[in-house]
N, C-alpha and C positions, 0 to 999 in steps of 0.2 A: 123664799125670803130667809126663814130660819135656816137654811142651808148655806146660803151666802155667808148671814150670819156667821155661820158656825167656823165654816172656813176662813173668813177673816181673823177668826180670834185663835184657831189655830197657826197660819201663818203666822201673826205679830208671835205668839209663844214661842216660835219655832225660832223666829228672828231671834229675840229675848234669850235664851237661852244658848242658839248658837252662837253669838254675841259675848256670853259670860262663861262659855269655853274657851274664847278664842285669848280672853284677857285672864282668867282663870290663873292665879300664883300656880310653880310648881308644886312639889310635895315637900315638905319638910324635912331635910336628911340629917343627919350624925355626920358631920366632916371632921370628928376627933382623931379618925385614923385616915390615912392615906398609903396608896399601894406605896414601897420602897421601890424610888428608881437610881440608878445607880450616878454618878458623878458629880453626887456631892447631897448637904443634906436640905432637909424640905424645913420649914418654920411656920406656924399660924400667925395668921397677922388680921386685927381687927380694925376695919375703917370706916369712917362717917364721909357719906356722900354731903352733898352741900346744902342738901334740904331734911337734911338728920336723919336719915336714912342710915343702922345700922348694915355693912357688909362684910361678909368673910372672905378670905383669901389665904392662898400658899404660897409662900415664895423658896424657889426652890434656887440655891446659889450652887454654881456647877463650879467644879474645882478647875474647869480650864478656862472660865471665863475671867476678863478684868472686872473689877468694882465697878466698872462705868459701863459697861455693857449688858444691856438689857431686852427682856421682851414681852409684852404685854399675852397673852391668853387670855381671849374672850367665846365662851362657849355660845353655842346658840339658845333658841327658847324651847325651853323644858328638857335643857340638857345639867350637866353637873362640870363638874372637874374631870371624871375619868373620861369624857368624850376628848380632854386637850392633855392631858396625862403624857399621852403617845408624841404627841407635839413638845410637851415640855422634856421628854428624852430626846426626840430631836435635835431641837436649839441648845440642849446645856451638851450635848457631845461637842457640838459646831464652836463653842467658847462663848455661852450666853446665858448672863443668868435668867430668872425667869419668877413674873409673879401669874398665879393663877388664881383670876376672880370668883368670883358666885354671884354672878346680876342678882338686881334685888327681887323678890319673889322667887328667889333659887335654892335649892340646896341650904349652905347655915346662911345666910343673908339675911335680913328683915324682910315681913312677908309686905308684897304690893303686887299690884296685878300688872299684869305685863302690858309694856307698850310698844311692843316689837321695835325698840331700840331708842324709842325717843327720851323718853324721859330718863331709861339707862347709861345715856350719856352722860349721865353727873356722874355715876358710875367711874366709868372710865375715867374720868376727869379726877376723880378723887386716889384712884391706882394709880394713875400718870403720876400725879403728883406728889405719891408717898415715893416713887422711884425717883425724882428730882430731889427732894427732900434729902435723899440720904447720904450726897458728899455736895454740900453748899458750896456753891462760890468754883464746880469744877463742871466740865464741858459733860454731859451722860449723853449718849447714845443710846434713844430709847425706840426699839421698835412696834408695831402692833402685828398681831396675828389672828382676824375676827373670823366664827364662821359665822354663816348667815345670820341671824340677828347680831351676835357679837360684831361684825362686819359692819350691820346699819351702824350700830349703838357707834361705832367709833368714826363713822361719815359724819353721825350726828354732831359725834362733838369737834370733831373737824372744822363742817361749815361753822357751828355756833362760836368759833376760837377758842375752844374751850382746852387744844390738846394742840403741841406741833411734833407730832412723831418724826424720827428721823427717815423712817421706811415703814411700809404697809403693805400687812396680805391680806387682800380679801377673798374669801373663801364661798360661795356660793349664796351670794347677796342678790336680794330684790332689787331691781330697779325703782318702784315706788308703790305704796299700796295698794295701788287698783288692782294692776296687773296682778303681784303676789294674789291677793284676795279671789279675782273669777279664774287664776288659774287652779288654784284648790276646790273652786268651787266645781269648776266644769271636770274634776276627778269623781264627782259624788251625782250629777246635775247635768240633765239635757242642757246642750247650748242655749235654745230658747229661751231657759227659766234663768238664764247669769244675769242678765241688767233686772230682771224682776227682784231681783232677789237681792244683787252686792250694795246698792243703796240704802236700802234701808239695814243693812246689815252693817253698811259705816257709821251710816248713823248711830246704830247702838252702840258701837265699839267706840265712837267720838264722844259719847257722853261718860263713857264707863272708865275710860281712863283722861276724859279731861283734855283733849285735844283735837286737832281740824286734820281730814285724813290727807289732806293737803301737805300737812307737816311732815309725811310719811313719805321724802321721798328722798332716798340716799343719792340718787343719780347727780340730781340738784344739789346738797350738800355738797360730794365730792367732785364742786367744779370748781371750789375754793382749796384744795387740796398741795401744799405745799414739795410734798416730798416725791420719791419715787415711788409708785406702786404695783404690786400684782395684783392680778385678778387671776381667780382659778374657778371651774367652775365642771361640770359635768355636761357633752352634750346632748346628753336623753332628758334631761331632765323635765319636770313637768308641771313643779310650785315654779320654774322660774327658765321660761324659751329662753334659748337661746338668740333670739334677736333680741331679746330685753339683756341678758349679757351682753351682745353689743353696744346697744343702745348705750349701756352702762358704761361700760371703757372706753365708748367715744368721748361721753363727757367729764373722761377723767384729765386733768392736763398731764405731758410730758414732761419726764419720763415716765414711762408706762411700760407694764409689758400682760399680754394676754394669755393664757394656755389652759386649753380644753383638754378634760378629759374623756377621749371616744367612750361612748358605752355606760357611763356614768350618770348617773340621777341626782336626788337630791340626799346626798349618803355624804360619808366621809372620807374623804380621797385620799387621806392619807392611808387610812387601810384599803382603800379600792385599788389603789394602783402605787405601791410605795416608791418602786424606781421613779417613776414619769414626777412623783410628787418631791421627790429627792432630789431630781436631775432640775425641776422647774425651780424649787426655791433656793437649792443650793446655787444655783448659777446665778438667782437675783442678788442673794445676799453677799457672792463673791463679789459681784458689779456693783452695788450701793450700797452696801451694809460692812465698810472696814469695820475692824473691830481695832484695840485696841495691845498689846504687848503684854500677857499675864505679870512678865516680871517687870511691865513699866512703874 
């Protein structure tokens, strides 16, 4: 009996605490300095999400992009800026300027526990908006570019209408929490013990940040998806199969376009493979992302 006991009150701990890693704020960074990238210069920019949520951000305006041409960087969860840094040389070579976030509980951001992208879509929402903000009354072409949770956080606010991007990358996104969740799990965890265990383990994570894991599902949101988009994705990967990729760009509407990276996991594709990531998104953004005339 006492042994039952005993085990009971370990599993709920075990629950309890893996629960309050998984929502767990980043660490607290210094974002005073940023690497120098070259094509033009960087700026801090301080913003309030819509539930007073202070957030930090850079915007880095590229000397060959127009005023109105834009692109969102949204890092993943318990990432920083330098993870989308390599991204923002990218797009400001290509004629784009470019802001980079800090979700909240990130880096300089206000600290809150993470909600693998739900509640960060105010977030985004409040970046979108300082990029419409800054020439009134004129047409902005504004992109996103999310990786995995940055990816959910801007489905989130997609379905929610919170955002209408002109074009969209998603970068190695969950389909919806379940699946993210026993895939992580069954990396640590005999198959037998996932349904024992991912239940009570939403449960904790639903009370800890305040919502239904129900809500956690990008596939769903981005069937309300206005614009064209990519999906990119690795196919080794193992927080997120590959038929849950499909499953995902089935329900996205047209236009659409898919491309797998062979060999690739749940890493960053832009350093795993830079041609294939070069060749993939340079070829979207020639086909739905005109930009604009520098000297227009």
């Amino acid at each position: 009996m006492f042994a039952s006991f005993g085990a009971a009150v370990a599993f709920v701990s075990a629950t309890l605490v893996t629960g309050w890693l998984m929502v767990r704020p980043g660490r607290r960074r210094d974002d005073g300095i940023i690497h120098p990238i070259q094509f033009g210069p960087w700026h801090p920019l301080a913003l309030e999400a819509s539930d007073g949520l202070r957030l930090h951000a850079w915007v880095h305006l590229s000397r060959k992009a127009h005023p109105n041409d834009w692109v969102l960087l949204l890092h993943g969860v318990r990432s920083n800026l330098t993870a989308v840094q390599n991204r923002s040389r990218f797009f400001s070579r290509r004629g784009y300027n470019v802001v980079l976030l800090h979700f909240r509980g990130h880096g300089g951001s206000g600290r809150s526990r993470i909600s693998w992208g739900y509640h960060e879509r105010k977030d985004v929402q409040a970046a979108f908006e300082f990029i419409r903000s800054l020439r009134p009354g004129e047409k902005m072409r504004v992109g996103i570019d999310g990786i995995s949770m940055g990816a959910a956080a801007a489905a989130y606010a997609i379905g929610d209408g919170l955002v209408d991007p002109d074009w969209m990358i998603m970068e190695s996104c969950y389909d919806n929490i379940h699946h993210a969740l026993k895939n992580r799990l069954a990396m640590r965890f005999d198959s037998s013990l996932i349904p024992l265990i991912s239940r009570p383990l939403e449960l904790v994570v639903e009370h800890l940040v305040r919502l239904r894991a129900e809500d956690l599902d990008p596939a769903k949101a981005m069937e309300k998806a206005l614009c064209p988009v990519l999906l990119l994705a690795g196919d080794s990967e193992q927080v997120l199969k590959k038929v849950e990729v499909e499953y995902l760009y089935g329900c996205i509407p047209e236009p659409r376009r898919l491309v797998l990276f062979p060999g690739a996991s749940h890493e960053d594709l832009l350093a795993f493979d830079p041609r294939r990531f070069a060749k993939a998104v340079g070829g979207f953004l020639r086909d739905f992302a005109p930009r604009s005339s520098v000297s227009a």
